[in-house]
C-alpha positions in Angstrom: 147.5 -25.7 -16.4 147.9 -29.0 -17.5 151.0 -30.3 -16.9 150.2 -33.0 -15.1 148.8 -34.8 -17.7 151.2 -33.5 -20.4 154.5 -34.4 -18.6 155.0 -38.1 -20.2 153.6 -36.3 -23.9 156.4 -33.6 -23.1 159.3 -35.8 -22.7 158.5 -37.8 -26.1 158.0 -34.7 -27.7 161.1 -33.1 -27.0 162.7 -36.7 -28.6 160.5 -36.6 -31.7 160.7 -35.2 -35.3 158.2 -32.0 -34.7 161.5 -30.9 -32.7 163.3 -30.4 -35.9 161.5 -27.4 -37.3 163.1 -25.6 -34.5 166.4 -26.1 -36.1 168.5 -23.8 -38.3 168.9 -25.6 -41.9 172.9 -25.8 -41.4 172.4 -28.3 -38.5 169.4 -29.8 -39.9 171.4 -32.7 -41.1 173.2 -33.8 -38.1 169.9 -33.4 -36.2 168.4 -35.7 -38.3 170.8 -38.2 -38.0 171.0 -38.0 -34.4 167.2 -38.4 -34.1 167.0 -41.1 -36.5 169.9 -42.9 -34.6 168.5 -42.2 -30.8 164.3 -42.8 -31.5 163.1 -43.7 -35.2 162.8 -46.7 -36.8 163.3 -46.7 -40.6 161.2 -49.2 -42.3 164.0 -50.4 -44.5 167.0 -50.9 -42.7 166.4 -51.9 -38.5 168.1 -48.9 -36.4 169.5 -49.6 -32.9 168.3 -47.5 -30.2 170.0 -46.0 -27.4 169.9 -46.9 -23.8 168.9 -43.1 -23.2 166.1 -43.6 -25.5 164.9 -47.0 -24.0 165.5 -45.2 -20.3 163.4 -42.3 -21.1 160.6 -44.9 -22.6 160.9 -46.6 -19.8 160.2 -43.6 -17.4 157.2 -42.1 -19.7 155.6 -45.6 -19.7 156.3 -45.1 -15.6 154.6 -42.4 -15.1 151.9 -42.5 -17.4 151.3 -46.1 -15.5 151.0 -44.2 -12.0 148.7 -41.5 -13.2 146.5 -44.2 -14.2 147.3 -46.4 -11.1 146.0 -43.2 -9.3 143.5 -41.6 -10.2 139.8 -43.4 -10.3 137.7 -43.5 -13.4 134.7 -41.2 -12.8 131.5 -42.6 -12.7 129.0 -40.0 -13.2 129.4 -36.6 -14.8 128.6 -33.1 -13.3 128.8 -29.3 -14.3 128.0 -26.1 -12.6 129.2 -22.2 -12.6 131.3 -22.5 -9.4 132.1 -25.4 -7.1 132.3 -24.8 -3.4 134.3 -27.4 -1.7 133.6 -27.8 2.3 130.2 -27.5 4.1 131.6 -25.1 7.6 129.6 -21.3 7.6 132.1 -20.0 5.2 131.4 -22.5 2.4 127.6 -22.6 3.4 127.7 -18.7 3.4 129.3 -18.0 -0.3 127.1 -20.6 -1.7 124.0 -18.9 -0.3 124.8 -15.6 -1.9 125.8 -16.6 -5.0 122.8 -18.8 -5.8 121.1 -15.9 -3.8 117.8 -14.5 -5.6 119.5 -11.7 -6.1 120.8 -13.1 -9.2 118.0 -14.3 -10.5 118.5 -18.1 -10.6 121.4 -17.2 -13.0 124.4 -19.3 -11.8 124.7 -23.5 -10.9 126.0 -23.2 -7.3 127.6 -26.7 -6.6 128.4 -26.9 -2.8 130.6 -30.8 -2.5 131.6 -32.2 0.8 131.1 -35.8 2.2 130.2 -34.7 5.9 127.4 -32.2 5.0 125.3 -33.3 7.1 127.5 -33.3 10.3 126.3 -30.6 13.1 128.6 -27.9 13.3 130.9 -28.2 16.1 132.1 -25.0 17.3 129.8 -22.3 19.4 129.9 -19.2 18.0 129.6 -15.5 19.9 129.2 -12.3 18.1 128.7 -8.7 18.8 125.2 -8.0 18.4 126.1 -4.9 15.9 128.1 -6.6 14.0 125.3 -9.2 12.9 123.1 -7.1 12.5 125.4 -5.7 9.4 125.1 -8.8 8.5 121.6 -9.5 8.5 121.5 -6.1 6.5 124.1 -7.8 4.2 121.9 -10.9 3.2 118.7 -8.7 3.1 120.4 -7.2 0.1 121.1 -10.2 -1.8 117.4 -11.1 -1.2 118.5 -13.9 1.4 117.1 -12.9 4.5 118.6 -14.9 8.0 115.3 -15.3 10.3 115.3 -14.4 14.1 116.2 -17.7 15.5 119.7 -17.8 14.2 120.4 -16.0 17.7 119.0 -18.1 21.0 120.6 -15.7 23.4 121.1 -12.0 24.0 123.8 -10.6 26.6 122.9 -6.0 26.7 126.3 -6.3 28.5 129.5 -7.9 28.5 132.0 -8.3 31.5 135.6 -8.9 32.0 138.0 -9.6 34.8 141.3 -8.1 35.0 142.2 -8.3 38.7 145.5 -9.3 40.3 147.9 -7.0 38.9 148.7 -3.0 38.6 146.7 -2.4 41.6 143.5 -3.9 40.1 141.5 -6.1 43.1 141.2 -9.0 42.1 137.6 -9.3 42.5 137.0 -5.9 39.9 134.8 -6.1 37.3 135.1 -4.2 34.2 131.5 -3.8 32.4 131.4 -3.1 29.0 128.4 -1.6 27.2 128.0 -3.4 24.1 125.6 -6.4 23.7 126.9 -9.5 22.8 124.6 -12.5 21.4 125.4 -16.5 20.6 124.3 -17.5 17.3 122.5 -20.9 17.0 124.9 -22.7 15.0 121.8 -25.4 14.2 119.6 -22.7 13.1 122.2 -20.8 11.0 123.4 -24.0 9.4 119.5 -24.4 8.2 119.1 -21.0 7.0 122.1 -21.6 4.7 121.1 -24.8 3.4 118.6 -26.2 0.6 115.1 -26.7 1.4 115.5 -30.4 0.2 119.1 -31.1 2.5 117.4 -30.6 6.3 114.6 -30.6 8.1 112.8 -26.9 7.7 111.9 -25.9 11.8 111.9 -22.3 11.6 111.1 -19.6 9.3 113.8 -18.9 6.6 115.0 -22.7 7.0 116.1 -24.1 3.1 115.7 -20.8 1.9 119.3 -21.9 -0.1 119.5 -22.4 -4.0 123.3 -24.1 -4.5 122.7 -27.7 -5.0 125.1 -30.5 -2.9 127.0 -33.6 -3.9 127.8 -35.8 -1.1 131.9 -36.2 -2.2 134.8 -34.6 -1.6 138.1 -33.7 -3.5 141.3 -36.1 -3.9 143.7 -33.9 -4.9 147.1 -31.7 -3.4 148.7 -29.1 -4.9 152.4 -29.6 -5.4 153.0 -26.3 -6.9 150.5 -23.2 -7.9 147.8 -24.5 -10.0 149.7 -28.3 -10.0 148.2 -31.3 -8.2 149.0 -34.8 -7.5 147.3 -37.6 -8.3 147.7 -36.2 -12.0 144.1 -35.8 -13.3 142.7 -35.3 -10.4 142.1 -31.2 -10.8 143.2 -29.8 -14.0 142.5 -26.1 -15.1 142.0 -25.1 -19.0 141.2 -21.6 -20.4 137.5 -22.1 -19.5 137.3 -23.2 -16.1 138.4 -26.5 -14.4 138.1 -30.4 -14.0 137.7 -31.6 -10.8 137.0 -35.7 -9.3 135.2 -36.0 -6.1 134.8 -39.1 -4.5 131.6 -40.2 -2.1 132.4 -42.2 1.1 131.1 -45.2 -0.7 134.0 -44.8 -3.7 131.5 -43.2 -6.6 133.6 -40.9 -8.3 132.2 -37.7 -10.5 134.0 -36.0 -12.4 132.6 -32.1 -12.4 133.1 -29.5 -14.6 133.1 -26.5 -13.1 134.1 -22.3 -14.7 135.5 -21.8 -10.7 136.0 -23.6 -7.6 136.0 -21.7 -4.2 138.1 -23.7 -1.2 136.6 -23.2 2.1 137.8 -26.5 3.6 139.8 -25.0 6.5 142.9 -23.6 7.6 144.8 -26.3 6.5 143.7 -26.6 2.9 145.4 -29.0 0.6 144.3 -27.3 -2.7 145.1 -24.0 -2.1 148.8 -23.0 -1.2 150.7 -20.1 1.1 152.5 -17.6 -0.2 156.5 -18.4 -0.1 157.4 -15.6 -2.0 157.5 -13.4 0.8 158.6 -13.1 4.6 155.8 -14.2 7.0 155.4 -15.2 10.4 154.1 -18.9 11.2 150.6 -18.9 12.4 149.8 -18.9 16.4 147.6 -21.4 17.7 144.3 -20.4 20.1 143.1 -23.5 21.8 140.1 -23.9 24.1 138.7 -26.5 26.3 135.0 -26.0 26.3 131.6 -27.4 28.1 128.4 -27.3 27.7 127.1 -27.8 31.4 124.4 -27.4 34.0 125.4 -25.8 37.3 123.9 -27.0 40.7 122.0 -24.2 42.4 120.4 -26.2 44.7 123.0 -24.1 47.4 123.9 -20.8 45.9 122.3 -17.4 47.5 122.1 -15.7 44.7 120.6 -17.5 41.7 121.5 -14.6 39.2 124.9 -15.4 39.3 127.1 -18.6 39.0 130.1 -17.9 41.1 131.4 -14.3 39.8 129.5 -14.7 36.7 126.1 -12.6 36.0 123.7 -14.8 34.3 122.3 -11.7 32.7 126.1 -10.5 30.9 128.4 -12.6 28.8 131.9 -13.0 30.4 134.6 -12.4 27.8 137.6 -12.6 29.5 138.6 -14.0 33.2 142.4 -13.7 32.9 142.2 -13.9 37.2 144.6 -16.9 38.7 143.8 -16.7 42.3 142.1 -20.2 42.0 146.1 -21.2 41.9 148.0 -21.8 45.4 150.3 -19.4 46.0 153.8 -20.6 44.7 152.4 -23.2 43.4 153.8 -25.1 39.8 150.6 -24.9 38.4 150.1 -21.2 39.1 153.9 -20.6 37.5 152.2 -22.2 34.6 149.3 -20.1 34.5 151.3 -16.9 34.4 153.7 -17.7 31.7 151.5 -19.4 29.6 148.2 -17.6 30.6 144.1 -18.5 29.4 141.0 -16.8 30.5 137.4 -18.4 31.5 135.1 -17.8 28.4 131.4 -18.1 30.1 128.2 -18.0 28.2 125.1 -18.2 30.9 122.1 -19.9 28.9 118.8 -20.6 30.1 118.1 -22.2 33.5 120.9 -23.6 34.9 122.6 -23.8 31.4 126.0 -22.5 31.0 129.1 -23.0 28.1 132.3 -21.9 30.2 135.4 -22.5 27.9 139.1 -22.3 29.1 140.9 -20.4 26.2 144.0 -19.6 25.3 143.9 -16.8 23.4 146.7 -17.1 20.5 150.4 -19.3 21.2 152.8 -21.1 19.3 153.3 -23.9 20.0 150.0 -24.0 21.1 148.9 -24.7 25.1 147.7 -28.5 25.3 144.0 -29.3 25.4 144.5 -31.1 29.0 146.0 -28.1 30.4 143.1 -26.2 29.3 141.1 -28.7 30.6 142.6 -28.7 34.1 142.5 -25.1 34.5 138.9 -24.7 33.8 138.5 -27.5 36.8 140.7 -26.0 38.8 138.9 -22.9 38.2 135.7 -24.1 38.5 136.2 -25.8 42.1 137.8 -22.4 43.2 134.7 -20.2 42.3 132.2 -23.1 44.2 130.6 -23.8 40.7 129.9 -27.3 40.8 128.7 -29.1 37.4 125.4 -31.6 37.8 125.6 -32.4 33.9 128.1 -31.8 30.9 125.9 -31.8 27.3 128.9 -31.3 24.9 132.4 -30.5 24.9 133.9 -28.3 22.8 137.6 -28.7 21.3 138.7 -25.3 19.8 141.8 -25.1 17.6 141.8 -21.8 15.1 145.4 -21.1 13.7 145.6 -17.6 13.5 147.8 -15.2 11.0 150.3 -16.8 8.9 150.8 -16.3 5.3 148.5 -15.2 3.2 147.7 -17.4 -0.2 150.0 -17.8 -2.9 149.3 -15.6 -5.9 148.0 -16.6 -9.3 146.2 -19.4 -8.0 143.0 -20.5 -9.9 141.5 -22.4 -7.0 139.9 -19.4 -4.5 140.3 -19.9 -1.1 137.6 -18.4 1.4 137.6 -18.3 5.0 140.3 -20.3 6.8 141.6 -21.4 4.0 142.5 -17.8 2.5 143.8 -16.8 6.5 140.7 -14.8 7.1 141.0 -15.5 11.2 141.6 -12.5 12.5 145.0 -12.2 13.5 145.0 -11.1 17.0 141.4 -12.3 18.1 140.7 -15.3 16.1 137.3 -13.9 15.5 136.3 -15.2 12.0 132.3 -16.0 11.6 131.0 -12.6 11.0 134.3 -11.4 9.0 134.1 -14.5 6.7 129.7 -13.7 6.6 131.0 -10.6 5.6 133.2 -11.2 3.3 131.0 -13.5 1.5 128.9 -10.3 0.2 132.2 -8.6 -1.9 133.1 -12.5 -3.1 130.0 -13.7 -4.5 129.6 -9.9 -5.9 132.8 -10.0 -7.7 132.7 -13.9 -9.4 129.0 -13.0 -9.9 129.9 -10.2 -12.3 133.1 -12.0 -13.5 130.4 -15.4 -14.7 128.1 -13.1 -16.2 131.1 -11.6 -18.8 130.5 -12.4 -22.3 134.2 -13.4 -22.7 134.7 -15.2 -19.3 138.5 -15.9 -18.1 138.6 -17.8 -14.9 142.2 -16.4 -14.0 140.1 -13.1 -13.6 137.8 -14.6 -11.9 140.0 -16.1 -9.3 142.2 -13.2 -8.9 139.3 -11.3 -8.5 137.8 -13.0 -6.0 141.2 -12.8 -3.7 141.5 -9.7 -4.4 138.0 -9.1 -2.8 139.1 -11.2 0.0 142.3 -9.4 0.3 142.8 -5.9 -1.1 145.9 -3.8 -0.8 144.2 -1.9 2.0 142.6 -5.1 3.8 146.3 -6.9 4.1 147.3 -3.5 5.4 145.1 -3.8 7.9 145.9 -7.4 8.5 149.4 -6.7 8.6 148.9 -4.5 11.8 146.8 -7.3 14.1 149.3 -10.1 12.9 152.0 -7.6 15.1 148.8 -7.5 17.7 149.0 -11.0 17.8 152.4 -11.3 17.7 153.2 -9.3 21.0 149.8 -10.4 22.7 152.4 -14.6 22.5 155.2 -12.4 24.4 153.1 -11.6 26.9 152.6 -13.2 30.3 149.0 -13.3 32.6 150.0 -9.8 33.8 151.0 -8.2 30.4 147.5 -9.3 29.1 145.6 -8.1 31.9 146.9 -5.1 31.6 147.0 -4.9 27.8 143.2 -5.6 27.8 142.8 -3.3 30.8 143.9 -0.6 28.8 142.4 -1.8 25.4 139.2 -1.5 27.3 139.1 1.9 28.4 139.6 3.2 25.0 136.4 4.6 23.1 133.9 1.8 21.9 134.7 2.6 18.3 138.2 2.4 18.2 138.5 -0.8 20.0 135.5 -2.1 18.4 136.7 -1.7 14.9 140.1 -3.8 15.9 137.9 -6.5 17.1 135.9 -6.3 13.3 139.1 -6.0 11.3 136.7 -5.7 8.1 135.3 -3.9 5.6 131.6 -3.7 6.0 131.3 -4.2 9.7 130.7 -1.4 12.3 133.6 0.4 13.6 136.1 -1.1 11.2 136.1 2.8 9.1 138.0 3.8 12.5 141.0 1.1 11.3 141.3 1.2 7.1 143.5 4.0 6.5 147.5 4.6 7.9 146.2 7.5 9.9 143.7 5.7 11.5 145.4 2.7 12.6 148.4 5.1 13.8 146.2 7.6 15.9 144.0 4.1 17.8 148.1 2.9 18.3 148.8 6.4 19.5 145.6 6.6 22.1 146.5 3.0 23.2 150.0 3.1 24.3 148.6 6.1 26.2 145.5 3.5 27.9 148.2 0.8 29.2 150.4 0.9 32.4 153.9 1.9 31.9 155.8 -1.4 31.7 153.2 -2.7 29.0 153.7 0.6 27.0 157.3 0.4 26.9 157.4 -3.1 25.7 155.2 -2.5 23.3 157.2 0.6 22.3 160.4 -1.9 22.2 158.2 -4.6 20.5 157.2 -2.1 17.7 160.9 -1.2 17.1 162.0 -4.8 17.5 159.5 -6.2 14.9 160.4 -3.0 12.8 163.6 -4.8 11.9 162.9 -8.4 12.5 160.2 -8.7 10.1 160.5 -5.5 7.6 158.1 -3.6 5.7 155.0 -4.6 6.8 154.2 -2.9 10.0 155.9 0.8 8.8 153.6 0.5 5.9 150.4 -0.1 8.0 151.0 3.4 9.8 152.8 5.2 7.4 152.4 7.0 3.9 155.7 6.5 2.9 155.4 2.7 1.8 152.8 2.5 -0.4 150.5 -0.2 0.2 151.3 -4.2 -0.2 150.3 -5.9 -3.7 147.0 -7.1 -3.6 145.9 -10.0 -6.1 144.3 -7.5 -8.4 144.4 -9.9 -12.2 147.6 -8.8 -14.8 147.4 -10.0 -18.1 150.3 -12.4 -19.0 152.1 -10.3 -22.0 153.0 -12.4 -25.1 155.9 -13.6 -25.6 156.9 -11.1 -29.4 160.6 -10.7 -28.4 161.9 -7.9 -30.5 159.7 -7.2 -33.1 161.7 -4.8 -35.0 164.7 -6.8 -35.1 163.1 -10.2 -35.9 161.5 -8.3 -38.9 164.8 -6.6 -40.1 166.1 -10.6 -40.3 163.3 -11.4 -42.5 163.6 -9.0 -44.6 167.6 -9.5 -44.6 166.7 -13.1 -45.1 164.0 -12.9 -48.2 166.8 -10.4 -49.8 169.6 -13.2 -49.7 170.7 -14.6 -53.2 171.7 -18.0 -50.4 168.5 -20.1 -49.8 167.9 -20.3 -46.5 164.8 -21.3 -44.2 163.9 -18.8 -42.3 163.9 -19.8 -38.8 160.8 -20.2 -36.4 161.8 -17.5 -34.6 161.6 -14.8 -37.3 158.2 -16.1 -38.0 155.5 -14.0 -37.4 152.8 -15.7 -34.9 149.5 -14.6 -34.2 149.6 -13.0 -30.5 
């Protein structure tokens, strides 16, 4: 849309002469006179104009002034297929597999963000079956992800649940399903340009979207509207987009689609407000990077309760609290877990989490807890190498529809709801996007409105909000819960089999276990069998919450279980009908009309337009 740029041009035109045409021949007159008096100048005889004529001047010359107050004058020029905006794994991962080889070298991949070459912050643990889908995934595009994208290997993973329903407190519960860190340094090398980083490993640069150092200036106001005006303006054949370098230089790109993957909080790409949703939750985590003294420990294959040899998921325990105390009131209200990641050496990442809130729990608290926790359990740190400062919304609403801009990963609320799991879901993902713009760009008679909705509509099919629709109530009920309600939620989330609770911790298409989740029936029998895993006060709250939400929040739950709902709209592209009016009527007028013996104009309406 352009209107933007066309506002000022609107508002004259709807004072000029071209206006008039629109007018029946009986008022034709009076209009004229009207005009004539209000905006035009006769060359023979001076006219006065109107203080709602000079008014409106006034204002066009206003704003016409701001947008070019506002927006910079490019200097360079740039044009590609699609334009990915951002530089996180979700932007790096999109632009991989739509340059991929796979395609042949077909599309101009045009990856733009000014802090490219910043080191990815956040530390990122998977399942070890669920990347290996993924290393299937980019095998098939002819983008292979090397070995060293994974620097540590757990064959177990243990949790501790202890301190309530007659769990000891000192109870491990071992779960047998590996669990692996991805090397964020190595991944963010694999998806990158040969020419962009320094190759240390094999499959390093093996990327073919090119990079601009710059990023957008824009903010949507409304669907497909942005201020300043100019900045990103959408035609029938793609879009026009300015992105500006740190140092001021300002291209102008011309791109056929541009893909957000800026983040959670995107400003291009808006929420939907045409339907009821719930405000996102909020995990937060305090994390560290640290090396443990074992210069006094008996038993070096452990730090504190914590095999070196298994990754510990959850420690939801608060006995490292006094008894009575504020701080363990706190705890047990507001509850986090230890997060602990045992390296090499004496190497370990421990992160104080809470798992999903709003409002969220405060970074110092966090931070207190896991040294608190830490002096408890006789772990005493010699060195701290980084610290980590997580903050993943999670749910929300889902984007608006009809926009042209796609968004991808957080931008498009691809966190999962309940978890906040995203890396391998947006990896994922990236495979049906890139698949469905790809064959969108290669159509003879391209139409970017397609292309976009095509693209959400990969992200976020009928049957994948479904889906979503059921963790965002996960999520909701896991905020109502205290320490004790999670324990014993997770307890009994645990004990189910691997592939029912595996597939809630996917939540999407394409990675193992998720087939167990994508239908009604599915999701209702894994509800069904897990009411049935927890104690008998967690059941029967979440029996109450089920009901409660039921009515609070409508449709969207009964649909995710049941037949009888259908399924939500998805973004799947409608053509916009022409406006013909009634064509049988308009032609009975002309034909009336063309009969008269009375002259008469026939009216723009009654025309006949081309459709």
């Amino acid at each position: 849309m352009l209107l933007d740029n066309a506002f000022a041009t609107t508002v004259v035109a709807l004072l000029t002469p071209s206006t008039l045409a629109f007018a029946p021949t009986r008022q034709l007159a009076s209009t004229t006179l009207n005009a004539q008096n209000s905006i035009i100048s006769s060359p023979l005889t001076p006219t006065p104009v109107s203080a709602r004529s000079t008014i409106l001047s006034k204002r066009t010359a206003l704003f016409s002034q701001a947008a070019a107050d506002s927006v910079p004058a490019p200097t360079s020029n740039d044009s590609c297929d699609v334009l990915v905006l951002g530089s996180g794994p979700a932007a790096r991962s999109i632009a991989t597999l739509l340059a991929s080889p796979s395609s042949n070298g077909s599309f101009d991949i045009l990856l733009a963000d000014t802090n490219y070459d910043r080191r990815w912050a956040a530390n990122y643990g998977v399942w070890q079956d669920e990347w290996q889908s993924i290393l299937q995934l980019y095998s098939s595009f002819k983008q292979p992800l090397g070995a060293s994208c994974v620097d540590r290997l757990w064959e177990v993973t243990d949790c501790f649940f202890g301190g309530s329903f007659d769990i000891p407190v000192e109870s491990r519960m071992r779960l047998d399903r590996p669990y692996c860190r991805v090397d964020r340094d190595a991944l963010r090398r694999q998806l990158s340009p040969k020419d962009e980083i320094e190759v240390k490993n094999d499959g390093d640069g093996n990327a073919n979207y090119r990079v601009i150092r710059s990023n957008h200036i824009s903010k949507a106001t409304a669907v497909n509207i942005y201020s300043p005006a100019g900045s990103m303006v959408h035609d029938d054949s793609g879009s026009t987009v300015l992105l500006q370098s740190k140092d001021g230089d300002v291209t102008q790109v011309r791109a056929k689609l541009i893909v957000d993957c800026t983040g959670h909080e995107s400003r291009i790409v808006l929420k939907d407000d045409r339907v009821k949703s719930i405000p996102p939750g909020f995990q937060i985590a305090y994390g560290v990077l640290a090396k443990v003294d074992e210069s006094n420990i008996p038993d070096s294959d452990h730090a504190g309760p914590y095999y070196k040899e298994a990754m510990t998921l959850f420690d939801y325990r608060t006995d490292h609290f006094p008894e009575g105390s504020k701080e363990l009131s706190k705890a047990e209200k507001s509850p986090t877990f230890m997060y602990a990641m045992p390296l090499d050496g004496n190497r370990i990442f421990f992160e104080e989490t809470s798992l999903v809130a709003r409002p969220a729990v405060s970074f110092q608290e966090c931070k207190e807890r896991y040294l608190t926790r830490m002096e408890h359990l006789g772990i005493t740190i010699t060195e701290i190498e980084e610290e980590e400062f997580c903050y993943i919304p999670m749910g929300g609403p889902l984007p608006a529809q009809d926009q042209r801009v796609v968004g991808f990963g957080g931008a498009a609320a691809m966190v999962h709801p309940s978890t906040g799991y995203h890396l391998c879901r947006a990896m994922m993902a990236s495979g049906s996007v890139a698949e469905a713009i790809r064959k969108e760009l290669a159509n003879d008679n391209f139409n970017p409105d397609r292309a976009a909705a095509s693209a959400y509509n990969a992200i976020w099919s009928p049957t994948n909000i479904a889906q979503r629709n059921f963790a965002v109530f996960g999520g909701e009920f896991l905020m109502k819960q205290n320490v004790e309600g999670l324990r014993g939620f997770f307890d009994g989330f645990f004990k189910l089999p691997l592939e029912l609770w595996g597939g809630f911790l996917a939540g999407w298409p394409g990675l193992p276990n998720n087939e167990n989740h994508e239908t009604w029936w599915a999701r209702l029998k894994f509800g069904l069998s897990f009411v049935s895993k927890l104690p008998p006060q967690v059941a029967l709250d979440m029996l109450v919450s089920i009901a409660t939400y039921s009515i609070t929040e409508g449709v969207p739950l009964p649909q995710s279980v049941t037949p009888l709902l259908g399924l939500p709209d998805g973004y799947e592209y409608k053509e916009k009908s022409a406006a013909v009016g009634d064509v049988a009527a308009k032609s009975e007028a002309m034909k009336m009309i063309m009969e008269s013996k009375v002259e008469e104009v026939v009216p723009v309406a009654f025309e006949q337009k081309e459709v």
